[in-house]
Backbone as JSON Lines, residues from 0, in Angstrom:
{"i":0,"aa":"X","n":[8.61,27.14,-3.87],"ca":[8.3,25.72,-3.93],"c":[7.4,25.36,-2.74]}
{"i":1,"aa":"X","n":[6.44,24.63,-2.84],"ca":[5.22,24.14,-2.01],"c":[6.32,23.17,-0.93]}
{"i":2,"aa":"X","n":[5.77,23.49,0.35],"ca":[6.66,22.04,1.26],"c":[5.63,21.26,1.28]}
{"i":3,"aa":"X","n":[5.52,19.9,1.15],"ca":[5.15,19.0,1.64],"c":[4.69,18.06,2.41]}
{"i":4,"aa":"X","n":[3.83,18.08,3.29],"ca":[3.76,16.93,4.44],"c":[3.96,15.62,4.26]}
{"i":5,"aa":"X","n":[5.0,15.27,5.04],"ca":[5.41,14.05,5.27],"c":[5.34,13.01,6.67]}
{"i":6,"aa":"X","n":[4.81,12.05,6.76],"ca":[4.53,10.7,7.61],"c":[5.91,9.72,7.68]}
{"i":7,"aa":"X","n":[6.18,9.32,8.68],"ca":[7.25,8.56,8.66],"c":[6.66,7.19,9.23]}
{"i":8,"aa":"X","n":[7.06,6.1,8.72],"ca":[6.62,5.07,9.25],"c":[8.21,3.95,9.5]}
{"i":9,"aa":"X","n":[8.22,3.69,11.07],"ca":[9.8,3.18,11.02],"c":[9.86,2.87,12.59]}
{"i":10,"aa":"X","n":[10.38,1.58,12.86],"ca":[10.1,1.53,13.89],"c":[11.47,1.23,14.78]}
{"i":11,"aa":"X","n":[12.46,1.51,13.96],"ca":[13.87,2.02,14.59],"c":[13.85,3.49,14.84]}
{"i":12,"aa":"X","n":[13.8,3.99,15.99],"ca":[13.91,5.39,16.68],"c":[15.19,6.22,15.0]}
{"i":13,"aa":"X","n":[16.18,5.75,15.41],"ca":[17.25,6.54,15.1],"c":[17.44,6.37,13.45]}
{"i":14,"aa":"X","n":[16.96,5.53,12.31],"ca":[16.39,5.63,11.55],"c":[15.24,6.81,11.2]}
{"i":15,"aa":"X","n":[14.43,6.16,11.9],"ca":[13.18,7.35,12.2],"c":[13.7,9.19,11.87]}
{"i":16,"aa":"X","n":[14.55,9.1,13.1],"ca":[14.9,10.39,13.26],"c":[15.88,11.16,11.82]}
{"i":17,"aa":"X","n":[16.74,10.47,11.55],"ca":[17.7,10.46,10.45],"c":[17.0,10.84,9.14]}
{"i":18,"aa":"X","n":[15.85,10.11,8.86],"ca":[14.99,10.48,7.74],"c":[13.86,11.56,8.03]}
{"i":19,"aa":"X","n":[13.99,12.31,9.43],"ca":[12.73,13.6,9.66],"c":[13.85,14.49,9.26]}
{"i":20,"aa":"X","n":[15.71,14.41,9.8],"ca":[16.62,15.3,9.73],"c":[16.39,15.6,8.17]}
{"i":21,"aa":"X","n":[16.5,14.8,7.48],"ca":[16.71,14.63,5.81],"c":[15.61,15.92,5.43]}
{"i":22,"aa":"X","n":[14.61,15.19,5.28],"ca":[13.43,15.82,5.0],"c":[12.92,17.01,5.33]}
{"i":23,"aa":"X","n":[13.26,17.07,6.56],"ca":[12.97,18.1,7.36],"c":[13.05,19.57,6.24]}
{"i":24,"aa":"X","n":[14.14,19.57,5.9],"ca":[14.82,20.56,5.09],"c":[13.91,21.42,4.16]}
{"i":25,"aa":"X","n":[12.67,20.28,3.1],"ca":[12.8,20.96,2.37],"c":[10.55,20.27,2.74]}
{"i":26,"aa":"X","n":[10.25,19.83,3.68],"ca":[9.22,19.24,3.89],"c":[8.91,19.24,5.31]}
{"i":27,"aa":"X","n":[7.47,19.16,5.49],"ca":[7.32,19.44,6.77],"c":[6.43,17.97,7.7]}
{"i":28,"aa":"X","n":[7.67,17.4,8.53],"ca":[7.63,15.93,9.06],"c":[6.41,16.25,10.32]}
{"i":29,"aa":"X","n":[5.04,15.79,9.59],"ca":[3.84,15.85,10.07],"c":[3.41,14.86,11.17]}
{"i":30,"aa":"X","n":[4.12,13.86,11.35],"ca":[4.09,12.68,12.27],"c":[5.51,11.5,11.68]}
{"i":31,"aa":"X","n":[5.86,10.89,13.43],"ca":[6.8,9.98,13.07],"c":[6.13,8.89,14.28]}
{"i":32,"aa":"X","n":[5.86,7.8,13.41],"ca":[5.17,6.82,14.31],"c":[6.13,5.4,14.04]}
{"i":33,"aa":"X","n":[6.1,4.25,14.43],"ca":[6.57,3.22,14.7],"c":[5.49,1.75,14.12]}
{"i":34,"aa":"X","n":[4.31,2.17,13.7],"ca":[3.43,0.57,13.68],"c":[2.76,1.52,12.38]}
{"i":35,"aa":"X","n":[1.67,0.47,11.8],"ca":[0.73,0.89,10.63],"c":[-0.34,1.29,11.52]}
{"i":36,"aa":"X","n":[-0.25,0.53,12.36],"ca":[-1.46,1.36,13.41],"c":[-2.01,2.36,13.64]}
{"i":37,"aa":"X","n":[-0.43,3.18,13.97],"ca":[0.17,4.28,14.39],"c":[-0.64,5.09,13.19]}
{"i":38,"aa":"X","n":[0.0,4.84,12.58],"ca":[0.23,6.01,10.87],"c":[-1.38,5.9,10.43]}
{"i":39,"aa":"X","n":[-2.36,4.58,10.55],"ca":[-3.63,4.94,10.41],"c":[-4.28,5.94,11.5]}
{"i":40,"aa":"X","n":[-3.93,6.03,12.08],"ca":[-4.84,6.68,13.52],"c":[-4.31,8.29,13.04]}
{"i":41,"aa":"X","n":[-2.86,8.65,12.91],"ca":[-2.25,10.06,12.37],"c":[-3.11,10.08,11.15]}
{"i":42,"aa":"X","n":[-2.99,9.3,9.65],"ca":[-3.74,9.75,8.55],"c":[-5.59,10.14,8.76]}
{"i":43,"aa":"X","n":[-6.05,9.94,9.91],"ca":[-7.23,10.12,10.2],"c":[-7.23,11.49,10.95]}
{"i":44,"aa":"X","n":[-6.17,12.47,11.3],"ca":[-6.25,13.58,11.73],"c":[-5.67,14.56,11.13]}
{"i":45,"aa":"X","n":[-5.07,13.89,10.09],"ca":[-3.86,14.75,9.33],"c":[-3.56,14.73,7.95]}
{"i":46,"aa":"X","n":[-3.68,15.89,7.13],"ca":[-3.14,16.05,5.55],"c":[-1.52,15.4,5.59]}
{"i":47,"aa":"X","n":[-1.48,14.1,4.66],"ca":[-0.08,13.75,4.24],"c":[-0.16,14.17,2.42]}
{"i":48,"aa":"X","n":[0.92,14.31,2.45],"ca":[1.53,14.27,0.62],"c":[1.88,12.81,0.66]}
{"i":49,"aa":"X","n":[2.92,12.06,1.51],"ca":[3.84,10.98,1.03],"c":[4.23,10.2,2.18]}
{"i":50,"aa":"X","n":[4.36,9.2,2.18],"ca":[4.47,8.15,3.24],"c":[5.84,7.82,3.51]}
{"i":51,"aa":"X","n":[6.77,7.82,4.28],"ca":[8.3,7.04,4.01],"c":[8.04,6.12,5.24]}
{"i":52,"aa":"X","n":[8.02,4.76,4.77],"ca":[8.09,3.58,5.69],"c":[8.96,2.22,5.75]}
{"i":53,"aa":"X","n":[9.59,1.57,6.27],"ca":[10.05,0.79,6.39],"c":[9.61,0.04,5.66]}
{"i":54,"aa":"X","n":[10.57,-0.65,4.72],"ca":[10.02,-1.67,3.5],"c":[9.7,-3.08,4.29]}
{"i":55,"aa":"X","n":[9.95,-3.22,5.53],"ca":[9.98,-4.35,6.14],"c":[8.47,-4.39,6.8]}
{"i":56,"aa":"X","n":[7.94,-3.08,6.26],"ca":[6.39,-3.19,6.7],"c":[5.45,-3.45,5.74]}
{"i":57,"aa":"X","n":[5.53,-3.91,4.82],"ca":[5.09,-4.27,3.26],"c":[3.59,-4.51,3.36]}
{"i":58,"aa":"X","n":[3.7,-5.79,4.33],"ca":[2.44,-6.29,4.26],"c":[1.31,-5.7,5.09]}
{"i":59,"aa":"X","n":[1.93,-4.97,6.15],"ca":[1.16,-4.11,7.26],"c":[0.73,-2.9,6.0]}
{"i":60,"aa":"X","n":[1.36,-2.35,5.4],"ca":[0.43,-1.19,4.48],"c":[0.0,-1.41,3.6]}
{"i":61,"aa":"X","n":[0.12,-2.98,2.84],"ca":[-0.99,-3.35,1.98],"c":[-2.46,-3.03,2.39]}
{"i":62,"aa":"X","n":[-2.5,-3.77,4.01],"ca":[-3.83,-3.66,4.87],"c":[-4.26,-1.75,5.53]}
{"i":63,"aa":"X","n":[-3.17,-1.24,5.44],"ca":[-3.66,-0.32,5.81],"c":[-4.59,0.77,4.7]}
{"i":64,"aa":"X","n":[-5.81,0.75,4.94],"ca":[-6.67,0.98,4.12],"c":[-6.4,2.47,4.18]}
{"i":65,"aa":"X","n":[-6.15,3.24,5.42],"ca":[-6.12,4.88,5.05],"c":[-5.11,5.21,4.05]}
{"i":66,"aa":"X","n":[-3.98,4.73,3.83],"ca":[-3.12,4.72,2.7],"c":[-3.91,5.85,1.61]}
{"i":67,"aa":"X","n":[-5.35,4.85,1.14],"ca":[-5.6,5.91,0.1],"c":[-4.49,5.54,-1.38]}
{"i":68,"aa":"X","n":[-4.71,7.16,-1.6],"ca":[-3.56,7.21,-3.02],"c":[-2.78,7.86,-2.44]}
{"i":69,"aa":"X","n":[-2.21,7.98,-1.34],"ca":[-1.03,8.5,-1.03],"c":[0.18,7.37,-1.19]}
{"i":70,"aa":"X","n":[1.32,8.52,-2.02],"ca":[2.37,7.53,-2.11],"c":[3.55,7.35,-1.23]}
{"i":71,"aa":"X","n":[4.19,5.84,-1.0],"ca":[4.76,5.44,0.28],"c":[6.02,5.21,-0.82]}
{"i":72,"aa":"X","n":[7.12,5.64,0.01],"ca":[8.57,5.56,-0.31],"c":[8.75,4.25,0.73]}
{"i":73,"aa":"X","n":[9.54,2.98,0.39],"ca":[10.09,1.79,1.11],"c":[11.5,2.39,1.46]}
{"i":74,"aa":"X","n":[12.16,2.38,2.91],"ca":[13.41,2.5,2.89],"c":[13.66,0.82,3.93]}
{"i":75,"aa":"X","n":[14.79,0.46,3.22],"ca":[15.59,-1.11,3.38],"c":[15.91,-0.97,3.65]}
{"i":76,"aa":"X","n":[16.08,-1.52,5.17],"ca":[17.16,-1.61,6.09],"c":[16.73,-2.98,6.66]}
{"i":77,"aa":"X","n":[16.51,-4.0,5.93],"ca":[16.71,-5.45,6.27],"c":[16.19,-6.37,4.6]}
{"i":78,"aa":"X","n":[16.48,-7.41,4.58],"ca":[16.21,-8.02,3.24],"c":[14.82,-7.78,3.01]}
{"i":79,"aa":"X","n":[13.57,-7.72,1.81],"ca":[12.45,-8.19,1.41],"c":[12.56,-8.2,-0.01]}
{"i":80,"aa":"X","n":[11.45,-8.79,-0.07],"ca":[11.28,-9.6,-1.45],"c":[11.0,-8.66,-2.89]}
{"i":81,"aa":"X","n":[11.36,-9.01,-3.87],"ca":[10.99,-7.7,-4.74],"c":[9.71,-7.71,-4.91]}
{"i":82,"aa":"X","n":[9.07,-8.71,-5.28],"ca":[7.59,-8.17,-4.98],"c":[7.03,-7.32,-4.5]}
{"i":83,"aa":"X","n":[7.91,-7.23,-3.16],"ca":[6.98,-6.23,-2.28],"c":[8.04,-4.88,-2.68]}
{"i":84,"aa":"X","n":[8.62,-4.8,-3.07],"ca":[9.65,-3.48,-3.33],"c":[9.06,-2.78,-4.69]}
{"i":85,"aa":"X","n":[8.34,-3.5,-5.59],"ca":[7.49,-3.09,-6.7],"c":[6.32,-2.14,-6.37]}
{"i":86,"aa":"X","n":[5.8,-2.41,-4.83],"ca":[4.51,-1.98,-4.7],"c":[4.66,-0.66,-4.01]}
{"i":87,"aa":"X","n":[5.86,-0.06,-3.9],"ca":[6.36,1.4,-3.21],"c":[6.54,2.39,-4.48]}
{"i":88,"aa":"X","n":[6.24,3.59,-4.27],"ca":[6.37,4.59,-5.02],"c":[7.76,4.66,-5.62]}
{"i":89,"aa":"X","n":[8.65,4.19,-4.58],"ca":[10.27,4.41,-4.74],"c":[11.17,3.95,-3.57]}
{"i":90,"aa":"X","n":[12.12,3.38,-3.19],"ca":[12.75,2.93,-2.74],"c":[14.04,3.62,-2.42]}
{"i":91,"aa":"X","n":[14.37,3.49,-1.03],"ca":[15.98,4.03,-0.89],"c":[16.41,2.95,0.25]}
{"i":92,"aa":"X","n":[17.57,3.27,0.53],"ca":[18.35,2.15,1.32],"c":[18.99,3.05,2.46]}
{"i":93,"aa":"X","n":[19.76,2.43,3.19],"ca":[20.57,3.5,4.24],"c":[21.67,4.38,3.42]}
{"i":94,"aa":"X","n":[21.89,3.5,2.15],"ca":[23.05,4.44,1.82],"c":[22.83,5.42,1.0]}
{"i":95,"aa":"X","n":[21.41,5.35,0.84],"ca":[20.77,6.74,-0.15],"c":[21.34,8.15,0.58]}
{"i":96,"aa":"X","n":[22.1,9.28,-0.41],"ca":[22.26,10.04,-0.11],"c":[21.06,11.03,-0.15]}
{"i":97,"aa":"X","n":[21.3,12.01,0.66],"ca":[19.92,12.89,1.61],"c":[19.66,13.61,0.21]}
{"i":98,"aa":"X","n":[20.36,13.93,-0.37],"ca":[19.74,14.73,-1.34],"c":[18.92,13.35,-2.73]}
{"i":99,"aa":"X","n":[19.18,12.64,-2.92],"ca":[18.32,11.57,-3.46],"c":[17.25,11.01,-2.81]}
{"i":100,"aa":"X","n":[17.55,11.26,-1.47],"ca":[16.12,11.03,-0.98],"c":[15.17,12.25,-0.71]}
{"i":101,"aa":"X","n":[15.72,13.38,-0.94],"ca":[14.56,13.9,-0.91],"c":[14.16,14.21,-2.18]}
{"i":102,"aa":"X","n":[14.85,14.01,-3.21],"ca":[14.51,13.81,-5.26],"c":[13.33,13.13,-4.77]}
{"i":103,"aa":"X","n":[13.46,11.76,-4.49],"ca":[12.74,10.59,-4.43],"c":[11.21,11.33,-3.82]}
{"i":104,"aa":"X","n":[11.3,11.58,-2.89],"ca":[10.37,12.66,-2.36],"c":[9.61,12.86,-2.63]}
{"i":105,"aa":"X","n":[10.48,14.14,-3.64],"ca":[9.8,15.64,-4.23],"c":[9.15,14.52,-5.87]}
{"i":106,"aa":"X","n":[9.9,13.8,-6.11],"ca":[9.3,12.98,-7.46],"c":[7.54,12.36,-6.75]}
{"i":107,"aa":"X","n":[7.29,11.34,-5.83],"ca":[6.25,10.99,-5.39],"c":[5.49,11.69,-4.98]}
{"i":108,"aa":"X","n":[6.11,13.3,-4.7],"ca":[4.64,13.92,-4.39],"c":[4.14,14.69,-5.84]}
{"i":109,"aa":"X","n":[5.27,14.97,-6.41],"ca":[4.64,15.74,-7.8],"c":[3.97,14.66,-9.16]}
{"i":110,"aa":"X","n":[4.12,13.46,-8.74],"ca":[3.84,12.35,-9.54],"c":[1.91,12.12,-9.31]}
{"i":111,"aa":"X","n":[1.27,12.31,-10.61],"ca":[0.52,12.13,-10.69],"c":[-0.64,11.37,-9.32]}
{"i":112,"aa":"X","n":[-1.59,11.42,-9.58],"ca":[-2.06,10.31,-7.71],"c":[-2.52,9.45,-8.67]}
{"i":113,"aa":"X","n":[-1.43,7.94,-8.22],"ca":[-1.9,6.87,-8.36],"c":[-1.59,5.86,-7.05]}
{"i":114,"aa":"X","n":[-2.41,4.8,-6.85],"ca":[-1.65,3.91,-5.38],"c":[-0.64,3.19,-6.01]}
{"i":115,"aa":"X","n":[0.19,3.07,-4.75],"ca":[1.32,2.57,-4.63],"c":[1.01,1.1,-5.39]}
{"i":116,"aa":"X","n":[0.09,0.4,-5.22],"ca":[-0.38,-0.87,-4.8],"c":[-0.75,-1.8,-6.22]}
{"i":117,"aa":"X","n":[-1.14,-0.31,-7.09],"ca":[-2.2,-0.97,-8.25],"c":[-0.65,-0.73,-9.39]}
{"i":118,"aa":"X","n":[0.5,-0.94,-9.12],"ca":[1.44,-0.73,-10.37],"c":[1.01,-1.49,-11.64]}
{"i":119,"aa":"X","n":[0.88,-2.83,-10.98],"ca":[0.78,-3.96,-12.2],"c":[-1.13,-3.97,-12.15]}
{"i":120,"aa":"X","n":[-1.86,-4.1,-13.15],"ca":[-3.05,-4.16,-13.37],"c":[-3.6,-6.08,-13.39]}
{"i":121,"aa":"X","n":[-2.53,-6.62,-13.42],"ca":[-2.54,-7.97,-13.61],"c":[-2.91,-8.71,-12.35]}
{"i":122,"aa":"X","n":[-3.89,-9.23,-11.75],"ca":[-4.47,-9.81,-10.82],"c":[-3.5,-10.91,-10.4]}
{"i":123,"aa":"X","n":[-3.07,-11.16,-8.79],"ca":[-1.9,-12.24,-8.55],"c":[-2.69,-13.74,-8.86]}
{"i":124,"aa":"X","n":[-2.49,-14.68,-8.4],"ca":[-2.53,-15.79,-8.64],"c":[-3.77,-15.63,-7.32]}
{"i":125,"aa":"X","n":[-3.3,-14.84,-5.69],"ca":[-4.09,-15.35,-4.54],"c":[-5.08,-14.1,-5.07]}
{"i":126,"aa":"X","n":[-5.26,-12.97,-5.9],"ca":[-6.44,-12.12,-5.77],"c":[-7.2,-12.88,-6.29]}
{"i":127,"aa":"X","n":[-6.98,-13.11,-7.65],"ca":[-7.68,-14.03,-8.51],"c":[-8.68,-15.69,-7.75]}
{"i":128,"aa":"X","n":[-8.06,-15.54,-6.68],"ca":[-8.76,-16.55,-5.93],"c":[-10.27,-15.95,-5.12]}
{"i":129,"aa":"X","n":[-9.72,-14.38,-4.08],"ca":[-10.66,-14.47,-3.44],"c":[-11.7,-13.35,-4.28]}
{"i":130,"aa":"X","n":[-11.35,-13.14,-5.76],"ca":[-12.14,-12.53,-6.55],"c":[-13.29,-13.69,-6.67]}
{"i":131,"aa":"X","n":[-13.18,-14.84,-7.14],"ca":[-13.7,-16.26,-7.33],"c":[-14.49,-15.93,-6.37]}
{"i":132,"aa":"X","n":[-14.53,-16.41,-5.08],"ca":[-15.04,-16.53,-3.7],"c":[-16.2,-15.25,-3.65]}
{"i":133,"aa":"X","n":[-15.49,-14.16,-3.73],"ca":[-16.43,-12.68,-3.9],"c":[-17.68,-12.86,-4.79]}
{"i":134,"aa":"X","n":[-17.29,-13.73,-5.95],"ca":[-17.95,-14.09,-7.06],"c":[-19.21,-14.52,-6.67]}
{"i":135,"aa":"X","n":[-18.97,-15.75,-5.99],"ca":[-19.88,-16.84,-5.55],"c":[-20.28,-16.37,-4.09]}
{"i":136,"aa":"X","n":[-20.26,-15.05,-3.6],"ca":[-21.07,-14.77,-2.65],"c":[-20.71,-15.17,-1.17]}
{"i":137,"aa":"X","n":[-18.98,-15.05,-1.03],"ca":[-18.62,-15.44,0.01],"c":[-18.44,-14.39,0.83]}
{"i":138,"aa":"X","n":[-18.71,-14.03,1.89],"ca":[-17.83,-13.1,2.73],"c":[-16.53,-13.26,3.01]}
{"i":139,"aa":"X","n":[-15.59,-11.8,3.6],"ca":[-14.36,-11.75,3.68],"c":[-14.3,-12.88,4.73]}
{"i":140,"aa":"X","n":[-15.14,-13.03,5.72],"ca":[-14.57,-14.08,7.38],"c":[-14.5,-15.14,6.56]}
{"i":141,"aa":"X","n":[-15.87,-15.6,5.73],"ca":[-15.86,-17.41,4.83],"c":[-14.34,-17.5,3.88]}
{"i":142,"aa":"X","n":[-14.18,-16.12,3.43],"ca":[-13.4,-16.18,2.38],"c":[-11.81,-16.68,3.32]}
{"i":143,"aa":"X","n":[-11.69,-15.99,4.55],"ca":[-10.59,-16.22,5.33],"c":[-10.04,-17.14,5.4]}
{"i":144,"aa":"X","n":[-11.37,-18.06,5.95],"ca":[-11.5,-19.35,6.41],"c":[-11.59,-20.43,5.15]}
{"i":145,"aa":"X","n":[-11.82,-20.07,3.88],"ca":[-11.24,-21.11,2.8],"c":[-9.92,-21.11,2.66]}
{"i":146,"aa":"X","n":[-9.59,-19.72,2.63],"ca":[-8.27,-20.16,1.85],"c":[-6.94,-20.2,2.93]}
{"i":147,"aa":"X","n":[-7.61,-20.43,4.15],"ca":[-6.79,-20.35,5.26],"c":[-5.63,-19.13,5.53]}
{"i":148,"aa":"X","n":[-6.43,-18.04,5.51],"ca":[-5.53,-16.46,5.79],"c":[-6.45,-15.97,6.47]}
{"i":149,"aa":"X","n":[-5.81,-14.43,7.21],"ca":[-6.61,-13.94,8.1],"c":[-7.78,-12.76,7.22]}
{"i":150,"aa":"X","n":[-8.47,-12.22,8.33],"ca":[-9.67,-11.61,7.47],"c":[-8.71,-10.14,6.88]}
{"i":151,"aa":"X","n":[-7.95,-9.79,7.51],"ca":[-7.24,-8.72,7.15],"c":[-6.62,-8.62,5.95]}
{"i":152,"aa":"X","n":[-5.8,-9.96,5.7],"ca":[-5.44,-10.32,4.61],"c":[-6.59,-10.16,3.43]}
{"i":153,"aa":"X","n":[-7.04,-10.85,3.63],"ca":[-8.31,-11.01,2.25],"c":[-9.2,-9.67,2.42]}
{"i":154,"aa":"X","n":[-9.09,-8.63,2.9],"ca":[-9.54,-7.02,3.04],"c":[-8.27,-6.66,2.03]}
{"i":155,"aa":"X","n":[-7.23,-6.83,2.79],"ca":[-6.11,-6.31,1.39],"c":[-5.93,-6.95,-0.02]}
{"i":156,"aa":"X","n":[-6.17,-8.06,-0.18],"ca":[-6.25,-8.58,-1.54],"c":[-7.52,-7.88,-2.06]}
{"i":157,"aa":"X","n":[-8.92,-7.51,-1.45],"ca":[-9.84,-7.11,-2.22],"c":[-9.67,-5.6,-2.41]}
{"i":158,"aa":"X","n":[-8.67,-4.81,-1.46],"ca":[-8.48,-3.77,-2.06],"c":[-8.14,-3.67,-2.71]}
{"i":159,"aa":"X","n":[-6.23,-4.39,-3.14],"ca":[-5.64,-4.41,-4.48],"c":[-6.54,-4.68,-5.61]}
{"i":160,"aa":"X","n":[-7.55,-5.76,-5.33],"ca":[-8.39,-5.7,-6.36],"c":[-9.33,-4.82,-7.18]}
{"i":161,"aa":"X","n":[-10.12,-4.29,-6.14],"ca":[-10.53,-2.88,-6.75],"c":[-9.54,-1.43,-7.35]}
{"i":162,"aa":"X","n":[-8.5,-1.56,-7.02],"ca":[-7.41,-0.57,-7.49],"c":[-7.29,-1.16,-8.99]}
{"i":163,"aa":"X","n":[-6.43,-2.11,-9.2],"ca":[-6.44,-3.21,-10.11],"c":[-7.27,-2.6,-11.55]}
{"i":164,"aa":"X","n":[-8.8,-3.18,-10.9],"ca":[-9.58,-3.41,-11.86],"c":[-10.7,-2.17,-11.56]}
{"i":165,"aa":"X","n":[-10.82,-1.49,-10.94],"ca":[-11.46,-0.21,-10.46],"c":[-12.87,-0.35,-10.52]}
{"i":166,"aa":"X","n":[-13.36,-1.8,-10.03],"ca":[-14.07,-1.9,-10.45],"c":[-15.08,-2.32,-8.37]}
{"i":167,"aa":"X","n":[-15.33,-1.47,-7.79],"ca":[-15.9,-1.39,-6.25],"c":[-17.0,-2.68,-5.94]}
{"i":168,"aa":"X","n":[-18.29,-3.06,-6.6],"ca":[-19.13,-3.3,-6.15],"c":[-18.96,-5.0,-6.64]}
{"i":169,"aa":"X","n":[-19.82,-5.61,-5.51],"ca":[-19.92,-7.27,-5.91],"c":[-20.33,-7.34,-7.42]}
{"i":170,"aa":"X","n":[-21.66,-7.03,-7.89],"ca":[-21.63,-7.36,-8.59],"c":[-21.15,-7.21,-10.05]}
{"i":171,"aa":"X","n":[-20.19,-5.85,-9.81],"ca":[-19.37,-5.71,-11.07],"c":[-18.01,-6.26,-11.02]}
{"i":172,"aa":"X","n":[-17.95,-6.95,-9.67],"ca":[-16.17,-7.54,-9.85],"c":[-17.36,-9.15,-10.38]}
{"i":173,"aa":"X","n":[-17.98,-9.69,-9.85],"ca":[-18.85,-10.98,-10.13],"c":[-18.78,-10.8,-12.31]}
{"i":174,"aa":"X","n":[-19.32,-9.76,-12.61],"ca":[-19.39,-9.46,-14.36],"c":[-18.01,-9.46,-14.54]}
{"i":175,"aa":"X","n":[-16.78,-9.06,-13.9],"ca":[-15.96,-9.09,-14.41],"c":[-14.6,-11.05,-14.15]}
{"i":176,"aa":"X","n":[-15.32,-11.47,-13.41],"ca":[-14.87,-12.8,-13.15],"c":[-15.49,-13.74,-14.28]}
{"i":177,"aa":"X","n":[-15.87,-13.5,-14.4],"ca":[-17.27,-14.26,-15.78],"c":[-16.71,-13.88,-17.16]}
{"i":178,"aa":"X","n":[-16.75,-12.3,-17.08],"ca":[-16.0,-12.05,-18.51],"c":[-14.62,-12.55,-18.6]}
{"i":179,"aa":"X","n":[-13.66,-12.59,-17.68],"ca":[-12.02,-13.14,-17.44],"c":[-12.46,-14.48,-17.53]}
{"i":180,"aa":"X","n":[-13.22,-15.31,-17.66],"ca":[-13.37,-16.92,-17.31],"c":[-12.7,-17.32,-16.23]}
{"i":181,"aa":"X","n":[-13.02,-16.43,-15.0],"ca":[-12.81,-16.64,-13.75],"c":[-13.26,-17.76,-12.95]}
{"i":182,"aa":"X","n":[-14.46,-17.75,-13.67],"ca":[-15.67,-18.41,-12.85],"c":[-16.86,-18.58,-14.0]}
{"i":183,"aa":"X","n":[-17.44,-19.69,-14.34],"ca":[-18.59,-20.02,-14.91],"c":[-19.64,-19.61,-14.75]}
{"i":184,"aa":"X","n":[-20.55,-18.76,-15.28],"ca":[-21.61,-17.94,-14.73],"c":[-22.76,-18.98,-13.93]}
{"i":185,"aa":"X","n":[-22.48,-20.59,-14.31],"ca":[-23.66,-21.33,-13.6],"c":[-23.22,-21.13,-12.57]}
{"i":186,"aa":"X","n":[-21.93,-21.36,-12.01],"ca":[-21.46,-21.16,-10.61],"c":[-21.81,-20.24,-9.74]}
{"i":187,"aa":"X","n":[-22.24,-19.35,-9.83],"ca":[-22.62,-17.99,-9.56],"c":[-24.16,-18.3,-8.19]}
């Protein structure tokens, strides 16, 4: 059986450590960092298979663009929203036993490469906004500054968007806002 490289993202030490013990076993724990920061700066030096990060970092690895199609396991160890528990490859909790978490694992790395991110193909209510904006020729800083979020934010909504709709360039997300009756082509 192939081992795996694995990334830990967790910014409780002894957590941290508990899930390299787990893994360790049957995968080989390639970095254990504490921030998305962290884990971008490691994915820029280093082959991962699979991500295991704190589900309480949801919104920090939406933005983290090295992500890629690598898939991120959420482990809960404080409340979040299901929304954001949808957008993980798979989910475990503290009371996941070690051998289900490393199923969970061995399932996300042998699972086809898709992102974590693009589950639902259905555009949210806020992509669908700064798709609009993209439309009409806004930049991410203008776009920030309409809808009152940071530029980081609206970098991660336009990623989900291109995952989404796979569709990269202005003016084919612009053809595709027009065809959705996103936006009125006079508007344009």
């Amino acid at each position: 059986m192939k081992r795996y490289r694995v990334a830990i993202v967790e910014p409780a030490a002894v957590v941290a450590e508990g899930i390299a013990a787990i893994v360790g076993g049957e995968g080989d724990v390639v970095g254990t960092v504490s921030t998305t920061a962290e884990l971008e700066s490691l994915l820029r030096s280093t082959e991962v298979d699979v991500i295991i990060a704190s589900a309480s970092l949801h919104r920090d690895l939406e933005a983290c663009v090295a992500i890629d199609d690598i898939p991120v396991i959420g482990i809960l160890t404080s409340l979040v929203e299901d929304d954001a528990l949808r957008k993980f490859a798979a989910t475990a909790t503290m009371y996941t036993s070690a051998e289900e978490l490393q199923r969970l694992v061995r399932r996300a790395v042998d699972a086809p490469a898709e992102h974590n991110y693009a589950e639902s193909h259905e555009l949210s209510e806020r992509e669908r906004d700064v798709l609009i904006l993209v439309a009409k020729g806004f930049t991410n800083k203008e776009i920030a500054s309409e809808l009152n979020i940071s530029p980081h934010t609206v970098i991660s909504h336009r990623k989900n968007i291109v995952h989404k709709t796979g569709i990269r360039s202005v003016a084919g997300l612009t053809v595709y806002a027009v065809l959705n009756n996103l936006i009125d082509s006079e508007q344009i």
